[in-house]
C-alpha positions as CSV (number, residue, x, y, z in Angstrom):
1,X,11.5,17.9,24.4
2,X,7.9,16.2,24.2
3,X,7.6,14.1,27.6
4,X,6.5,9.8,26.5
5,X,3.9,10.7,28.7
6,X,2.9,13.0,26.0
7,X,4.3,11.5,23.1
8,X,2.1,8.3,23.9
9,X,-0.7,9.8,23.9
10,X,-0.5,11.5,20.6
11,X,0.7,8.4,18.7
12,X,-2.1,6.6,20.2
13,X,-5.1,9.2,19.3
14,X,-3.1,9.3,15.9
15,X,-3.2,6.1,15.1
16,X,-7.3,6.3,16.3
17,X,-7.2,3.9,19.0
18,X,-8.2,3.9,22.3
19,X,-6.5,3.0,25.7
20,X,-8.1,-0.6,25.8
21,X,-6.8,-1.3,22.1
22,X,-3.4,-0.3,23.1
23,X,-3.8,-2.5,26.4
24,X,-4.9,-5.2,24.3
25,X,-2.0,-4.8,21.9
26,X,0.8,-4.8,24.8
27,X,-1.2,-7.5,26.8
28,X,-1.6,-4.9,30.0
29,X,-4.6,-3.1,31.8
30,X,-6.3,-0.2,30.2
31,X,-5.4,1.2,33.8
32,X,-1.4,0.8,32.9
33,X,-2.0,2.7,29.6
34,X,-3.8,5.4,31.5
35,X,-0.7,5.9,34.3
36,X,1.5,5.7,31.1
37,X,-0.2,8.8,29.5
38,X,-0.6,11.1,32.6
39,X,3.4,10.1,33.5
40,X,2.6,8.6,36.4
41,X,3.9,5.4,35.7
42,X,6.6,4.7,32.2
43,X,6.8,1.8,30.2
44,X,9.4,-0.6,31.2
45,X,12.4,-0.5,28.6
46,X,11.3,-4.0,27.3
47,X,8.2,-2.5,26.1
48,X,9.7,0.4,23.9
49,X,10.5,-1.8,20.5
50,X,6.9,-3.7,20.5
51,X,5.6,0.3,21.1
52,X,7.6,1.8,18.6
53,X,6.7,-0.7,16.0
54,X,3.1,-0.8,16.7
55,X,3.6,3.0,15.9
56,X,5.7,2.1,12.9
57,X,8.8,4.8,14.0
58,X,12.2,3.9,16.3
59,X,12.5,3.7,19.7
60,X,14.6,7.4,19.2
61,X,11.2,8.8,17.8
62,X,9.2,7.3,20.5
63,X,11.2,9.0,22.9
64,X,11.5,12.3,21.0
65,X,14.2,12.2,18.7
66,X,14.6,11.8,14.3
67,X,15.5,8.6,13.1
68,X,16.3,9.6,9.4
69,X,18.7,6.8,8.8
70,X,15.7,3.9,9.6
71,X,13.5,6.1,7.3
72,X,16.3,5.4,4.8
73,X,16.8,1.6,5.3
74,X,13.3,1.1,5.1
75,X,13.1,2.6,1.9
76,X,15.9,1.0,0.3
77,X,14.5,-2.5,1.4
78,X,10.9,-1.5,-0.4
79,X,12.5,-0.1,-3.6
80,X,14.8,-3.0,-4.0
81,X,12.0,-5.5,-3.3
82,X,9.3,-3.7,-5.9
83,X,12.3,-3.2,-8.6
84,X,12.5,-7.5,-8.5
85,X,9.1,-7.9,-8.8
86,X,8.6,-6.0,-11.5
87,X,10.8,-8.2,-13.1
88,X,9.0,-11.2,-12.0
89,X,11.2,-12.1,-9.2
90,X,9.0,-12.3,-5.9
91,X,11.3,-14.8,-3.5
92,X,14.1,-12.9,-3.2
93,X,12.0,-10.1,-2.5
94,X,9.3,-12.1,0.1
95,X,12.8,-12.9,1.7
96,X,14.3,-9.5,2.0
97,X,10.9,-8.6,3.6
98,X,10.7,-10.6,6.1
99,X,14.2,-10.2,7.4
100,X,13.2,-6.3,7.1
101,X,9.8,-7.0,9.2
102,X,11.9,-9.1,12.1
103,X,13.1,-5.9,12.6
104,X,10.5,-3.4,12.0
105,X,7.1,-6.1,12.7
106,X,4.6,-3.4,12.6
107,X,5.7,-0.9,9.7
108,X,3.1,-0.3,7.4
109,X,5.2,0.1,4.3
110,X,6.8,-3.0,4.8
111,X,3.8,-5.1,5.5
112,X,2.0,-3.2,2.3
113,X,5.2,-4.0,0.5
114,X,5.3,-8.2,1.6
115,X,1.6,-8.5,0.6
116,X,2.4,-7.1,-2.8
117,X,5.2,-9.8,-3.2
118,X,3.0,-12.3,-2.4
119,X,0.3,-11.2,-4.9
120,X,2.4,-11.1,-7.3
121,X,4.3,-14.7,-6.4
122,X,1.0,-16.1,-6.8
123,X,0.3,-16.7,-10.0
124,X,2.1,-20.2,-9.5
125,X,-0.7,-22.0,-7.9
126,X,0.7,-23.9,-4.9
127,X,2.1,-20.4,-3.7
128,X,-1.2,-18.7,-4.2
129,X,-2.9,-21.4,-2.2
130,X,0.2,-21.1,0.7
131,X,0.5,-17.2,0.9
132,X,-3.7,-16.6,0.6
133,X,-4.1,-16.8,4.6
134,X,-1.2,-14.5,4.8
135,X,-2.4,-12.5,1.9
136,X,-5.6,-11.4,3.6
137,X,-4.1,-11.3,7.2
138,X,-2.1,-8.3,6.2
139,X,-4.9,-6.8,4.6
140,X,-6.9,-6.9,7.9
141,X,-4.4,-6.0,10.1
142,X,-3.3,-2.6,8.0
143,X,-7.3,-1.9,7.5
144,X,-7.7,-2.5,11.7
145,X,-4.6,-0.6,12.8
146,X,-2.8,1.6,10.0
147,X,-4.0,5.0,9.8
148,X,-1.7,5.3,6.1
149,X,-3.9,6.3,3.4
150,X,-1.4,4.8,1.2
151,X,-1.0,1.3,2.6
152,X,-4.8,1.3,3.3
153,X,-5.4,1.7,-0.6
154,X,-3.5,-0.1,-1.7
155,X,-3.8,-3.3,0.3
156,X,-7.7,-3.0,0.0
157,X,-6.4,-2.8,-4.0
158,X,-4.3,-5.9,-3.8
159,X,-6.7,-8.1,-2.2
160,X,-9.2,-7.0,-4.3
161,X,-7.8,-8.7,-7.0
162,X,-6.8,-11.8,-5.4
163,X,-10.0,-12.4,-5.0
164,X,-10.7,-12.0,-8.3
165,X,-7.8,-14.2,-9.6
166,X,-9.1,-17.0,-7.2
167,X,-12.3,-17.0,-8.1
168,X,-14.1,-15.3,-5.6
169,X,-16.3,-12.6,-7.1
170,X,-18.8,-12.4,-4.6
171,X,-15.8,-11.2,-1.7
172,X,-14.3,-8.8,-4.6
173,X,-17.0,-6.6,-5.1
174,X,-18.2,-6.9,-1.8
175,X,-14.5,-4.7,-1.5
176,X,-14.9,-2.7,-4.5
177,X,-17.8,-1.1,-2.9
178,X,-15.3,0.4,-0.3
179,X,-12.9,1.7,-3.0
180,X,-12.8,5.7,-3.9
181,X,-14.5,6.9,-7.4
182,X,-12.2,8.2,-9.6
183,X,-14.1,11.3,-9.1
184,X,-13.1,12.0,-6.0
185,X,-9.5,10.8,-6.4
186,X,-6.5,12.9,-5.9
187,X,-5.1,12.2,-9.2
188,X,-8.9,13.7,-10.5
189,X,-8.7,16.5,-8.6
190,X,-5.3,18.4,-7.8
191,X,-5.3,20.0,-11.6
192,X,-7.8,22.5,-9.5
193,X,-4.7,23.3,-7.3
194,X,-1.9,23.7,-10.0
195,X,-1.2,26.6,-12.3
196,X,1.3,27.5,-14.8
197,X,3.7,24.9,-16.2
198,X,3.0,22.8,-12.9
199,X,-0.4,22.3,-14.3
200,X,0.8,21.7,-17.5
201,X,3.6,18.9,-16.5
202,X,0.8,17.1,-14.4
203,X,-2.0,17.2,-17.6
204,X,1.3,15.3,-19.8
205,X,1.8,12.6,-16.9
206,X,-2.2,12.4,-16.8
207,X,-2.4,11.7,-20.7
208,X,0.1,8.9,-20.2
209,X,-1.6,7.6,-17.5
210,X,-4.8,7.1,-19.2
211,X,-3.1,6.6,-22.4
212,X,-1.7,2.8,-21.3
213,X,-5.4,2.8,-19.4
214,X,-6.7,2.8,-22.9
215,X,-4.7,0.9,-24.4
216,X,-5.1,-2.0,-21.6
217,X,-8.9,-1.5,-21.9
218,X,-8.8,-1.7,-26.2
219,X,-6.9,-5.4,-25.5
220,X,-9.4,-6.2,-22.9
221,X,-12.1,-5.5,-24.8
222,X,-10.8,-7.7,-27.9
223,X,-9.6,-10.6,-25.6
224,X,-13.2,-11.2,-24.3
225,X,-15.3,-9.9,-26.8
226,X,-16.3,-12.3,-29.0
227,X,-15.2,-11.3,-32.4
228,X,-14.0,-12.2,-35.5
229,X,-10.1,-12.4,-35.9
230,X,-10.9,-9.5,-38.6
231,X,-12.2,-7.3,-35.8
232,X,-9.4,-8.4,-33.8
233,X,-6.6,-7.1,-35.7
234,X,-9.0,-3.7,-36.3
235,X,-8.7,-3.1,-32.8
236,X,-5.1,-3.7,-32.2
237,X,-4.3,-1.7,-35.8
238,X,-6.6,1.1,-33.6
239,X,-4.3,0.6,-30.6
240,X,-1.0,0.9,-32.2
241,X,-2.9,3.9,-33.9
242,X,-3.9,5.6,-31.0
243,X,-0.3,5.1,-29.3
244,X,1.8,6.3,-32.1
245,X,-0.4,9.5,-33.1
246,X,-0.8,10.3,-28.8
247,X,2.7,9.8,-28.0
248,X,4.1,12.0,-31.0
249,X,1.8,14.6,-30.3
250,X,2.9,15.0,-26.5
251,X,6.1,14.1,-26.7
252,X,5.8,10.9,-24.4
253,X,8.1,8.1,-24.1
């Protein structure tokens, strides 16, 4: 088995920081992180849950061993919470979080998860104006320490348009500029990789995908164009077009 000696440093270079971040983080010397990593010295047991967090596994994968069942848990918590918000529920969900984060404080997933609960709660306007310090705090705090392409997406994503439904264009595109081109996207870019019916399968989700794209963009375009109600009902008559004729023709729901 891996010694923590070992399995510190690893996480640590993993996660890209260095020896003085991770002193900072525990509130020790860069010299106690050192003596940790060439097994000189171990962590006292106290320090294993705020280690194991920062590195978003369990103290049992710290020290060398699997931890499906947290895996699972974690999971369970994040489906349940985006399944209520989807159906416009967001306290129940912010609540569930949070008991979830007492437990796991540094998980990536579940930090990713809360900010998307608060995004979503607020479109009520005294909750957008309490959760917006929290709101951006979790964005800087995955972008400083996560090293989840996911969680680093999508928060940049989330505050992205916070900013935008606040008002503040200036900060939102000073993000967009840091966001991938859909050109080099992996969503753009696996068909390369596929063949056979695997190719095929992924070309049918694609069309859907930029099916309801279109469609968005067709009733975006009408909504703040300025044109006559004549035009208007052209372009949704186009839309429901365009839907009908797409959807027979691939078979999509």
């Amino acid at each position: 088995m891996v010694s923590l000696s070992e399995r510190l440093k690893t996480l640590r270079k993993a996660k890209d920081m260095t020896q003085e971040q991770l002193a900072e983080y525990m509130g020790i010397s860069p010299q106690a992180v050192s003596r940790w990593e060439t097994g000189s010295t171990s962590p006292d047991i106290s320090a294993l849950p705020q280690l194991a967090d920062l590195f978003s596994i369990s103290i049992d994968e710290l020290l060398g061993y699997d931890d499906v069942e947290r895996q699972k848990e974690i999971s369970s918590v994040i489906d349940a919470a985006e399944e209520q918000i989807n159906k416009n529920i967001t306290e129940k969900p912010i609540t569930e979080l949070r008991k979830a984060l007492n437990k796991y404080p540094n998980n990536d997933k579940l930090l990713t998860c809360l900010m998307y609960a608060l995004y979503a709660a607020s479109e009520n306007d005294a909750l957008c104006r309490k959760y917006d310090p929290e709101i951006i705090s979790i964005y800087n705090r995955i972008q400083k320490y996560s090293t989840d392409n996911y969680c680093r997406n999508e928060t940049l994503r989330l505050l992205f348009r916070h900013y935008c439904d606040t008002d503040r264009t200036a900060e939102a595109k000073r993000l967009a500029e840091n966001m991938a081109s859909a050109e080099t996207c992996y969503d753009y870019n696996i068909y390369w990789a596929l063949e056979g019916e695997e190719r095929v399968r992924f070309l049918k989700d694609r069309i859907s995908d930029d099916l309801r794209q279109l469609l968005w963009d067709i009733w975006a375009y009408s909504v703040h164009s300025e044109i006559s109600d004549d035009e208007m009902q052209q372009l949704n008559d186009l839309r429901q077009e365009i839907e009908l004729k797409v959807k027979n023709r691939f078979h999509l729901e």
